[in-house]
C-alpha positions as CSV (number, residue, x, y, z in Angstrom):
1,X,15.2,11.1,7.4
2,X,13.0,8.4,5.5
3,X,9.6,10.2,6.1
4,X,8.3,12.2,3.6
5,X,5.8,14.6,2.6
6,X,7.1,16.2,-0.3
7,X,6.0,14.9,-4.1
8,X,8.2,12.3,-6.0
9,X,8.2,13.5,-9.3
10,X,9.0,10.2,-12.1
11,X,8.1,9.9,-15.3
12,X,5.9,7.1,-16.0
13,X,5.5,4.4,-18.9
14,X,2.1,3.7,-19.7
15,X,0.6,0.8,-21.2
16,X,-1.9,0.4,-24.1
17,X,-4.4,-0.4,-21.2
18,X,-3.6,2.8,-19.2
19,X,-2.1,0.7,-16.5
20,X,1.8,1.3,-15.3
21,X,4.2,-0.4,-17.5
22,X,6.5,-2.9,-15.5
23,X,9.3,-0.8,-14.2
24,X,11.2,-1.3,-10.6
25,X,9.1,-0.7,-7.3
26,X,10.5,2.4,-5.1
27,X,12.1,1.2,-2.1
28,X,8.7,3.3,-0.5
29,X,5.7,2.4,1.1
30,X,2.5,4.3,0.6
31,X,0.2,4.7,3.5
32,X,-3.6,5.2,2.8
33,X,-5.1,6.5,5.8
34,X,-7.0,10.0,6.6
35,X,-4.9,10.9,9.9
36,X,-1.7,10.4,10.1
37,X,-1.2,7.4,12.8
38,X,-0.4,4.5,10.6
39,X,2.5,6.4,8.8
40,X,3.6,8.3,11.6
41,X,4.0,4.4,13.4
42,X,6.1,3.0,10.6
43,X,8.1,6.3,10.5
44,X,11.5,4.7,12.5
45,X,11.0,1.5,10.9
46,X,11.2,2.5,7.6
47,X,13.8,5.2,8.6
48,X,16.0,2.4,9.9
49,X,15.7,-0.2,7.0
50,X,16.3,2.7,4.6
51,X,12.1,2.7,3.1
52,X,10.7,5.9,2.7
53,X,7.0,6.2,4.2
54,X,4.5,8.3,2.1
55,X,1.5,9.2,3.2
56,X,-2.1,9.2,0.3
57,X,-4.9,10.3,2.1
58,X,-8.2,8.1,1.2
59,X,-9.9,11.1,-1.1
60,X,-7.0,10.9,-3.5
61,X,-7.0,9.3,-7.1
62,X,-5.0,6.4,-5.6
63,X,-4.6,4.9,-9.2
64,X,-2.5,8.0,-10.3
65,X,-0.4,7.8,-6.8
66,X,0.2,4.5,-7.2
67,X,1.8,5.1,-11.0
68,X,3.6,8.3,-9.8
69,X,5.0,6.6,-7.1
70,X,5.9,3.2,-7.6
71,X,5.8,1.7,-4.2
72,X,7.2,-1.8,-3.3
73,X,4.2,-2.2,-0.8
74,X,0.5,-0.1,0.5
75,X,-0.8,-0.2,3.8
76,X,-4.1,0.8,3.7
77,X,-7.0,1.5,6.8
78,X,-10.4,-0.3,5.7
79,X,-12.7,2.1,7.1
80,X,-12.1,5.7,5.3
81,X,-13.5,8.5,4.9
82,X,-12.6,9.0,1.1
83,X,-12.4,5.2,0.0
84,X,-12.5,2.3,1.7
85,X,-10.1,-1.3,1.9
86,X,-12.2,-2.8,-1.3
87,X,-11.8,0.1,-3.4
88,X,-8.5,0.6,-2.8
89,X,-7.5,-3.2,-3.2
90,X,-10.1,-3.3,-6.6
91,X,-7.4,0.4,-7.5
92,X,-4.4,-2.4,-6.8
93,X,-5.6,-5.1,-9.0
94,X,-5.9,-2.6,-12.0
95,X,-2.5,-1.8,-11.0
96,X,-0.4,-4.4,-9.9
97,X,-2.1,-7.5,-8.5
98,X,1.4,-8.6,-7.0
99,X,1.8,-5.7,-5.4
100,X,2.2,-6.4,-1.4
101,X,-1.0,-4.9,0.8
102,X,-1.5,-4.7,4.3
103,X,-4.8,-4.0,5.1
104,X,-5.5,-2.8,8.6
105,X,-8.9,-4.2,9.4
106,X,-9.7,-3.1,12.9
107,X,-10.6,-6.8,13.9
108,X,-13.8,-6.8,12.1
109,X,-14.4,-10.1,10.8
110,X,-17.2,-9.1,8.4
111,X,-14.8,-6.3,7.2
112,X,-12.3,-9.2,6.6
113,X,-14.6,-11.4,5.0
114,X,-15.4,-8.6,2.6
115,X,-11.4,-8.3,1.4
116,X,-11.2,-11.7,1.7
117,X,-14.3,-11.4,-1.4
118,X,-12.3,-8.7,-3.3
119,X,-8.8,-10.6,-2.9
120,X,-10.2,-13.6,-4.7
121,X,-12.5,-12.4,-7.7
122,X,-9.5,-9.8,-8.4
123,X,-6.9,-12.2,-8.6
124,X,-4.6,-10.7,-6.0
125,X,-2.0,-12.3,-4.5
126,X,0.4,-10.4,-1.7
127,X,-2.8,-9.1,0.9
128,X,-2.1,-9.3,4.6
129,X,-4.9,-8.4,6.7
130,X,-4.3,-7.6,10.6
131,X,-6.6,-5.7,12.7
132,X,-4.0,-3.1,13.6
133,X,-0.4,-2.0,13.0
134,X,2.2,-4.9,14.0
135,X,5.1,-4.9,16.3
136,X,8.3,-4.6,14.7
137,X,9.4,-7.9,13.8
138,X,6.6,-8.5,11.7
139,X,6.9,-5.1,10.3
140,X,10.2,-5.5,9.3
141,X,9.4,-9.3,7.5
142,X,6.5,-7.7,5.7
143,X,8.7,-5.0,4.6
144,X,11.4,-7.3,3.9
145,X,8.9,-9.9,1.9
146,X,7.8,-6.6,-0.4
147,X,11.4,-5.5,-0.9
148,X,12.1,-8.9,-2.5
149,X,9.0,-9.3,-4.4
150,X,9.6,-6.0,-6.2
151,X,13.6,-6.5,-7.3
């Protein structure tokens, strides 16, 4: 089974600049979310396209996950508890501005507005916002889109 809840233990290359060296994106996704809905959702995707699903909950250092972990793409929820959407796409730009984001909005235009703000002054370039998880199909091209961004 793709879904997991255990640790991935990888050494990491850091920069000068303390950010992650370029290395090759794990064929995972890391959910930021404090429940367990979103990742639990993607679960048989993921399990079926051969993507393992990790789950970060929002009062984690996300900048360490995202180094120990490597993902290929982060699904975030923009209202958390621990940090919300901006943060955590201003923690991706430090990282990796190409990394693919799909920010789960709720519907909220102001909220999208907001990312919308952070996107452009940080410079990043993969966000997808949607007010909720997808069906399937576009599921599986967003997964598909990351997978070939990261090779």
């Amino acid at each position: 089974m793709s879904f997991m809840e255990n640790e991935i233990a990888a050494p990491i290359a850091v920069m000068s600049d303390g950010r992650a060296a370029a290395r090759p994106r794990q064929p995972l996704v890391l959910v930021v979310e404090d429940g367990s809905l979103v990742s639990s959702a993607l679960e048989e995707v993921c399990e079926f396209l051969a993507i393992s699903v990790e789950r970060a909950g929002s009062d984690l250092d996300l900048a360490s996950v995202l180094m120990d972990f490597r993902p290929m793409a982060l699904i975030a929820e923009f209202d958390c508890r621990g940090q919300d959407g901006c943060h955590v796409l201003m923690t991706v730009a430090d990282y990796d501005r190409s990394l693919p984001v799909l920010l789960l909005t709720g519907g909220d235009p102001a909220i999208e507005g907001a990312a919308d703000a952070v996107e452009e002054v940080w410079g990043l370039t993969s966000v997808t916002k949607c007010a909720e998880v997808r069906g399937i199909g576009q599921m599986v091209d967003f997964f598909l889109r990351a997978g070939r961004a990261g090779e």
